[in-house]
N, C-alpha and C positions, 0 to 999 in steps of 0.2 A: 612691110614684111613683119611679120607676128613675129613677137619675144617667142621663145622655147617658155611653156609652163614651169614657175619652181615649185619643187616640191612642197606641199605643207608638213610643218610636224604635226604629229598627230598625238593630242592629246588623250592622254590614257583617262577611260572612266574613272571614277572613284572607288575604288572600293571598299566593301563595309569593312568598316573598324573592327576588329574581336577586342571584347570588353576587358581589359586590367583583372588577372585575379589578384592585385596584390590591397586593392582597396578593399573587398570584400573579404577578403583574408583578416587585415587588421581591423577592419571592425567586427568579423565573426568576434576574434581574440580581444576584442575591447568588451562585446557583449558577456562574455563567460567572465571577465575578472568582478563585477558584484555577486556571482554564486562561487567564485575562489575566495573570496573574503567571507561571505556568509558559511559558507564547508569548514575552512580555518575554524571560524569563532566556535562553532555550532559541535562540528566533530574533532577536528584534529587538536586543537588546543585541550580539550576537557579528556581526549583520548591519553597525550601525553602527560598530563594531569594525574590520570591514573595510575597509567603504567611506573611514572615516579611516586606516588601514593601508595604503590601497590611493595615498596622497598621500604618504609619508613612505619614509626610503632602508632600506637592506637592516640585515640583522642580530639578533639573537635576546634582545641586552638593550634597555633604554631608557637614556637618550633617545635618540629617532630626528631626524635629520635632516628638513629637507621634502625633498622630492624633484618636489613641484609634480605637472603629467602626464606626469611623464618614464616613468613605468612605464608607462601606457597604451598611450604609444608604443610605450617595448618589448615588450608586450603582445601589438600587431599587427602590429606589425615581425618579431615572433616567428612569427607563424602564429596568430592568434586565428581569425579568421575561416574558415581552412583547417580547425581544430578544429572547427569548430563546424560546415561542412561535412561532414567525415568522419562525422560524432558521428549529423548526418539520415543522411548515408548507410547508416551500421549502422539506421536505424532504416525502413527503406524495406521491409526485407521484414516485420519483424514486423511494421510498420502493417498490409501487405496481409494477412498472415493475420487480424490481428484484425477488418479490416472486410471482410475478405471470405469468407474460411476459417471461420472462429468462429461469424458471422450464418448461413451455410448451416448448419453443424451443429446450429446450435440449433433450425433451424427443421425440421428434419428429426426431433429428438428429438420437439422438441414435437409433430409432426401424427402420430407415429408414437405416440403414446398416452405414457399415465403409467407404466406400466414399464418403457417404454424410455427416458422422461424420466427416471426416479430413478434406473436403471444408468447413461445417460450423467453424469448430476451424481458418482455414484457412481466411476467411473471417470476423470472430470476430477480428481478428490480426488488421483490419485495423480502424475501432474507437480509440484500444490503439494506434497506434501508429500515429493518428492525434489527439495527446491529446496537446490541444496549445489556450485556455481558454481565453487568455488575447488578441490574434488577432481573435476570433471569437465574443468574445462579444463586442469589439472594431468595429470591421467589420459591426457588428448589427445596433451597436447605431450609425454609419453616414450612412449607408444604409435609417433607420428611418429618421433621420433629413436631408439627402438629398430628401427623401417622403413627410416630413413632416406630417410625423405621430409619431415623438417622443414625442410631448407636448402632443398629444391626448390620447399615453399610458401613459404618467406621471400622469393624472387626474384620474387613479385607479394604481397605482403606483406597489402597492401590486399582482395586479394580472398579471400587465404587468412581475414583475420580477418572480412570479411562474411561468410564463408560456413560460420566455425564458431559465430559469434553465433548465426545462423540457424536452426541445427542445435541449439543449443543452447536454444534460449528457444521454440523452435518449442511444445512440449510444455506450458510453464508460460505462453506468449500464448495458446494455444487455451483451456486450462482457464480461465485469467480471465475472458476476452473473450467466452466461450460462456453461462458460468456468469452475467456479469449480462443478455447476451441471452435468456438463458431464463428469466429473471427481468420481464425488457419484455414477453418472448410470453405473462406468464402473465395470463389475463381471469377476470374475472368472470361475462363472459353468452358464449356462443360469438359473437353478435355484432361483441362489442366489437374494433376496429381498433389493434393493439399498434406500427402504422408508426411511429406519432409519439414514443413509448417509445422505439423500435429505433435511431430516428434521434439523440435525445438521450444514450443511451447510448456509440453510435458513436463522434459528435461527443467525449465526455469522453473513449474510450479514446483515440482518436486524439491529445488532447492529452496523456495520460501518455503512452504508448509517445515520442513526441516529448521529454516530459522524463526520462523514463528513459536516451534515448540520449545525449541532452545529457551525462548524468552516468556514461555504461558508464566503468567504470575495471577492473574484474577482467579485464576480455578480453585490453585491449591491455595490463594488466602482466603476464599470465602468458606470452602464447604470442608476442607479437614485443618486450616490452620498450618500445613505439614508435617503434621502428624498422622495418628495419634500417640506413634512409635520415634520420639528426635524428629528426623528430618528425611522419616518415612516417604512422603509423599514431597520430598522439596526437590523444587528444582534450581538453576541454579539463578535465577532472579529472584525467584522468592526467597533465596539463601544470600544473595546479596542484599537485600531488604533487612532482614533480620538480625543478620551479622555486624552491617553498619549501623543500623538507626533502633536496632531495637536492644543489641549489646554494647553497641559503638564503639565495636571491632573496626573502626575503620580502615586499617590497613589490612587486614587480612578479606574485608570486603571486597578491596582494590585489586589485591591479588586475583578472588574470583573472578570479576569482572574482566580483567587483562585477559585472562586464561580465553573465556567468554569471548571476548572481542576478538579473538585470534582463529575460535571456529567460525565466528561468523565472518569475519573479512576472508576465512579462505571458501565459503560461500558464494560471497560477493563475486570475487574473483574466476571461482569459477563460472556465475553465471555469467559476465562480460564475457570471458571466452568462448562461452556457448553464443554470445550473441554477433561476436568479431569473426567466430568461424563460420557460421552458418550466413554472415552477412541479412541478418534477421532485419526488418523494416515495417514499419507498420504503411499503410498506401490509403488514403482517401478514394473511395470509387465512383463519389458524386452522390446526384440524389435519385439518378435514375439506372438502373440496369441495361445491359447492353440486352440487342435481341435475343442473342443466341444463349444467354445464360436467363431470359426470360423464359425461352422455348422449355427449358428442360426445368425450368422453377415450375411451368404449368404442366407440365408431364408429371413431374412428381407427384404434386397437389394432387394429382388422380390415383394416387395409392391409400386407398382409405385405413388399412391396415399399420402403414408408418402413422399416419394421422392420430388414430388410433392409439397405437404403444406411446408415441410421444404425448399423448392425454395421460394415460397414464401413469406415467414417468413423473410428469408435473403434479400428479395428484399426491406422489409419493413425496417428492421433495416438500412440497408446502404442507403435506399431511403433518410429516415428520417436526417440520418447522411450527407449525405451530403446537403440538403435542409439547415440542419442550419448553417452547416459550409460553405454555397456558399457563404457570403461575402468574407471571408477569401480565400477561395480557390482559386476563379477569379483574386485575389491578388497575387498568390502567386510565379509568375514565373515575374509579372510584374520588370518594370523597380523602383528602391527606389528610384530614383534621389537624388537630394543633400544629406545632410547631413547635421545636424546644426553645426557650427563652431565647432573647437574641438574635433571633435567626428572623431575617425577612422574607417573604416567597419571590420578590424582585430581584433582590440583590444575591439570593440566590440562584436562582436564573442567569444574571448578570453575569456570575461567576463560573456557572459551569459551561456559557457559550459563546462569549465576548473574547478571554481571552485565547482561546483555541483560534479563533476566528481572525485572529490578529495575525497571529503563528502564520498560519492556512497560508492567508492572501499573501504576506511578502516570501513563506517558502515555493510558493507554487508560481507567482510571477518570475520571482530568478530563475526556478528551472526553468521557464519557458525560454527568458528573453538567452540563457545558455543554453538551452537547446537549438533555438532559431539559430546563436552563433555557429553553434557544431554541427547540425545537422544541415542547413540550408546554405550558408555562407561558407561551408567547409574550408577552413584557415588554411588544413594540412592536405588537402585534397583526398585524394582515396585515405588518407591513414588519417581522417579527422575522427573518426572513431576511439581512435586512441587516447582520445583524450577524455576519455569518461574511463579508465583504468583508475590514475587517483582519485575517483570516487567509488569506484566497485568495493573496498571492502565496508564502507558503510552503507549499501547499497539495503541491506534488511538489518540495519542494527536501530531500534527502538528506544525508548526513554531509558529500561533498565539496565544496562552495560556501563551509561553513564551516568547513571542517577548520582554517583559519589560526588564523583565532579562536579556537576551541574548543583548540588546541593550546596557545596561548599562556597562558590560563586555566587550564589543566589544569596548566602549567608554573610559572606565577606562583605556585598555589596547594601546589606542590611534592607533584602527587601523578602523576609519571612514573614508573613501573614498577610504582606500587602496586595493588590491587585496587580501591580507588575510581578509579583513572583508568580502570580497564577499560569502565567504567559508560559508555554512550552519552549525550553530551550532550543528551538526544534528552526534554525531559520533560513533554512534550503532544504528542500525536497528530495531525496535523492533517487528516489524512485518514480517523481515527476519529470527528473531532469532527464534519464533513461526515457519514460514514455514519450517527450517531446522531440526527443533530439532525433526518436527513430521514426517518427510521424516527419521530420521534416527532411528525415534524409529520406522516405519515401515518396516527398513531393520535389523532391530536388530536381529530378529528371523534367518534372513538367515544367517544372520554372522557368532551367536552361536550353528548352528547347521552344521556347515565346509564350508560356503563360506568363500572367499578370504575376504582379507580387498578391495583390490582394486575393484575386480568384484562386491561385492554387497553392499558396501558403500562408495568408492569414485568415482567410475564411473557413477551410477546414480544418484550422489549428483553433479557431475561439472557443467552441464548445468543449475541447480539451480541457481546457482552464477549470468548467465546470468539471469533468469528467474526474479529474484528479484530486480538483479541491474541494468537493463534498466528503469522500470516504475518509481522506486527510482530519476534515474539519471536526468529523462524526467519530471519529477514533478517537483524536484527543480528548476530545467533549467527554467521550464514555470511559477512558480510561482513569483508572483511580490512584497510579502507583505517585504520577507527579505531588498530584494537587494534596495528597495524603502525606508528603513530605515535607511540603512548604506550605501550607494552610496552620492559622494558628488563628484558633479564636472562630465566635459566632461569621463575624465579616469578611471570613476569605475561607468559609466552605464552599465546596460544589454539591450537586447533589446525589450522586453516587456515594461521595463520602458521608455526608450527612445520613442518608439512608442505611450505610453501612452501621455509623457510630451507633442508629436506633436500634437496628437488628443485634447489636452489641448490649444495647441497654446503657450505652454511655452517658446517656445524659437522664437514664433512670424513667425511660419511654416505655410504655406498654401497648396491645393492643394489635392492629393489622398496621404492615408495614407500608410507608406510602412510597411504595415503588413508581407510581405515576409521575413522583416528580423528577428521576432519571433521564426519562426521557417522553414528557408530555406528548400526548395527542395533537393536540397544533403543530409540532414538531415534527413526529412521524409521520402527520397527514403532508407538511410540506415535502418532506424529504422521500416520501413512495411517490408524490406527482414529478417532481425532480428527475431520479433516479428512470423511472418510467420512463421519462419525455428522453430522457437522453438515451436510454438505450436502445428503445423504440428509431427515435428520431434520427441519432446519431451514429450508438455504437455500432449498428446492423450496419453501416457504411462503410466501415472502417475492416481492412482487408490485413492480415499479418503473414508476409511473404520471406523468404529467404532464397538464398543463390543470386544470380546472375538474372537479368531482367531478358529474360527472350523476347523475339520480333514481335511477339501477340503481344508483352507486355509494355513495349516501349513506347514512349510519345510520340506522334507525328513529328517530326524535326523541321524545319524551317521555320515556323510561324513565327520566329522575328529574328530571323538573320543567323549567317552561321557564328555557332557560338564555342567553334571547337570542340575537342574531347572531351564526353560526360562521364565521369564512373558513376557509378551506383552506389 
């Protein structure tokens, strides 16, 4: 007689694991603490520096006296507010070209097909990478006085210097301000509606070009000194310059700058909120286009009339660009002849792009490796964003707000005239850390729904590196207000300054100024193939979206297991 069967148990499949967010959490939060130490040293230490600099009497050892708000006063008494007027005022027409100029360009490229898209990106390449400020406006004012019509713009002083800003940055506002517009017009479905992109992009340019003018200093030192009336033409960097290092006013310098730091962190600030509300994101879209946004890329292409206007369009911008950059340019293969005593043409060199170079690489690896923490490993999940607010008010603050501080530092540490002072105090990025962190909170979703780590967030993150640390690299390099502070002596000029001190007659030079060595031909022949390759190559890839990711935009989900709830 048969047993009755017993039952088996039945063992339950495995199910897949969902992944620990608490590991990727603390190492997001482990990756951002070398850009909170580097932020600390760089901004917030030299910040509060100030602001207690900005209470205490004049003078260049310690101890200082209090001085209470007596500087504030003389601050305003001075002309703050007049500065800081002037400062909008230079900053009136480049706004209009970035929001109005720029948006139509773009939008012309874009409906004008993909190859007239990749030539204009192509094209805009060549403004940044003739960015060299200090021999074009040099270039200008002996052009003028070789005319002799420099005295006769100095007699409206104000509108001579609006009007060669304008002329000057015309070329280098279009190429930015174009270059992330056609980054908002780029879709995924021809459908999709790029307003809401266009509009947030705007919004943020309009806030830099406002903190950029805050901080112009090279214009009004070159071509009116800030004059020819006081501090007719000053603005408030160049009023900080002159107040501490050239009357050494220090405390009352401090005071400005405080003042200064406080429009600009509410700048800052607001741009983060522009970019937490609209849930702004930058998105890699590969290297090839989907069909249906090829379908209507080649439909376009057949409107020979956009084709057309956007030729022309470009003919304007690089017209314009090089029109104001021909002092400079006609210079620039020339012969520099001598040299004033002292001075090496290597060690020169040396100086004006070694230690920028230095600055560059370790400000622009931090923001990365704290970008990857916040934007891809997101500690705080949905609210990882929030943790680029203590960086938002230094978000567009510059060399000069902190120049007091950073001076004194640099002086304390007794490294004036050395090659470490040459070095920009400058050693987190904060405006790399912003681009990274929204690049990678745009790859977030493919990540967590089974791309690779490598294919959809370190592949389309590498060329970033470049993207941020050339303009990083090439600013420093050109800018004069540092290296003119802590340079002392033949051995620790750059060449901007050097150039400058000749057009001065400082060192009793006569003769055609050697503007070529500002910014050599080797250099800009590197820096236009560069620039080129990556905007060509790269930046036309690179998509800048806001809101909520709809069905069209989301990843396929499964491709490696469920991985639970994604935010965006």
């Amino acid at each position: 007689m048969s047993q009755p069967a017993v039952p088996q148990a039945t063992v339950p499949a495995p199910q897949p694991t969902q992944p620990s967010r608490r590991a990727p959490a603390l190492i997001g939060l482990a990756l951002i603490v070398p850009a909170v130490i580097a932020w600390v040293w760089s901004y917030v230490l030299p910040t509060l520096s100030t602001v207690a600099r900005s209470f205490e009497g004049d003078g260049l050892r310690r101890p200082y006296e209090s001085a209470g708000v007596r500087n504030y006063e003389v601050a305003f008494t001075s002309g703050f507010v007049g500065q800081v007027g002037f400062a909008v005022l230079l900053s009136l027409i480049p706004l209009a070209v970035a929001l109005l100029a720029a948006p139509l360009l773009a939008v012309l490229a874009d409906r004008a097909g993909r190859v007239a898209r990749l030539v204009t990106r192509g094209v805009l390449a060549l403004p940044l990478a003739a960015y060299a400020p200090v021999a074009v406006y040099l270039g200008r004012r002996a052009e003028n006085i070789e005319s002799g019509t420099y005295t006769e713009n100095l007699q409206s002083p104000r509108t001579f210097l609006v009007s060669a800003l304008a002329q000057v940055t015309f070329g280098l506002v279009v190429a930015v301000a174009a270059t992330l517009y056609l980054s908002a017009l780029r879709r995924r479905e021809p459908d999709q509606r790029p307003a809401p992109a266009m509009l947030a992009v705007g919004g943020l340019l309009g806030l830099g070009v406002l903190a950029a003018g805050l901080q112009t200093f090279t214009a009004p030192y070159i071509l009116t000194g800030g004059g020819p009336r006081g501090d007719y033409t000053a603005t408030p960097v160049f009023s900080i310059a002159q107040t501490s290092f050239r009357t050494l006013r220090l405390g009352v310098g401090s005071a400005t700058s405080t003042l200064l730091l406080v429009l600009l962190g509410l700048l800052g600030l607001a741009a983060v909120a522009l970019i937490l509300a609209t849930r702004l994101r930058i998105e890699f879209d590969g290297w090839r286009d989907r069909p249906a946004v090829r379908e209507a890329e080649s439909y376009s292409g057949r409107r020979p009339l956009l084709v057309g206007l956007t030729a022309v369009a470009l003919v304007v911008v690089i017209g314009v660009t090089v029109w104001a950059s021909s002092p400079w340019l006609r210079n620039l293969s020339s012969d520099t002849g001598p040299l004033p005593r002292g001075v090496e043409t290597s060690n020169l060199f040396a100086n004006t792009w070694v230690p920028p170079l230095l600055s560059t690489l370790v400000a622009v690896g931090l923001a990365a490796l704290a970008g990857f923490g916040i934007g891809a490993l997101r500690p705080l999940g949905r609210w990882s964003e929030l943790l680029l607010v203590p960086f938002a008010p230094w978000l567009f603050v510059g060399a000069g707000p902190l120049a007091i501080a950073n001076f004194e530092r640099t002086m304390e540490r007794e490294q004036l005239g050395l090659f470490l002072g040459l070095v920009p105090p400058t050693w987190l990025s904060v405006p790399a850390l912003f681009a990274f962190t929204l690049l990678f909170r745009g790859q977030h979703e493919r990540w967590r729904s089974g791309g690779g780590v490598g294919r959809t967030l370190l592949l389309p993150a590498l060329p970033m590196l470049a993207v941020t640390a050339l303009p990083t690299w090439l600013a420093h390099a050109q800018s004069p207000l540092w290296t003119t502070l802590v340079g002392k002596g033949p051995d620790s000029l750059t060449a901007p300054v050097l150039v400058q001190m000749v057009a001065s007659r400082a060192f009793g030079a006569g003769g055609e100024l050697p503007l070529g060595l500002i910014l050599p031909l080797p250099m800009l022949i590197l820096f236009v193939v560069l620039f080129v390759a990556l905007m060509v190559g790269y930046v036309d890839r690179l998509a800048i979206r806001v809101g909520r990711r709809s069905g069209a935009d989301a990843p396929p989900a499964g491709a490696g297991g469920p991985v639970g709830k994604v935010t965006a």
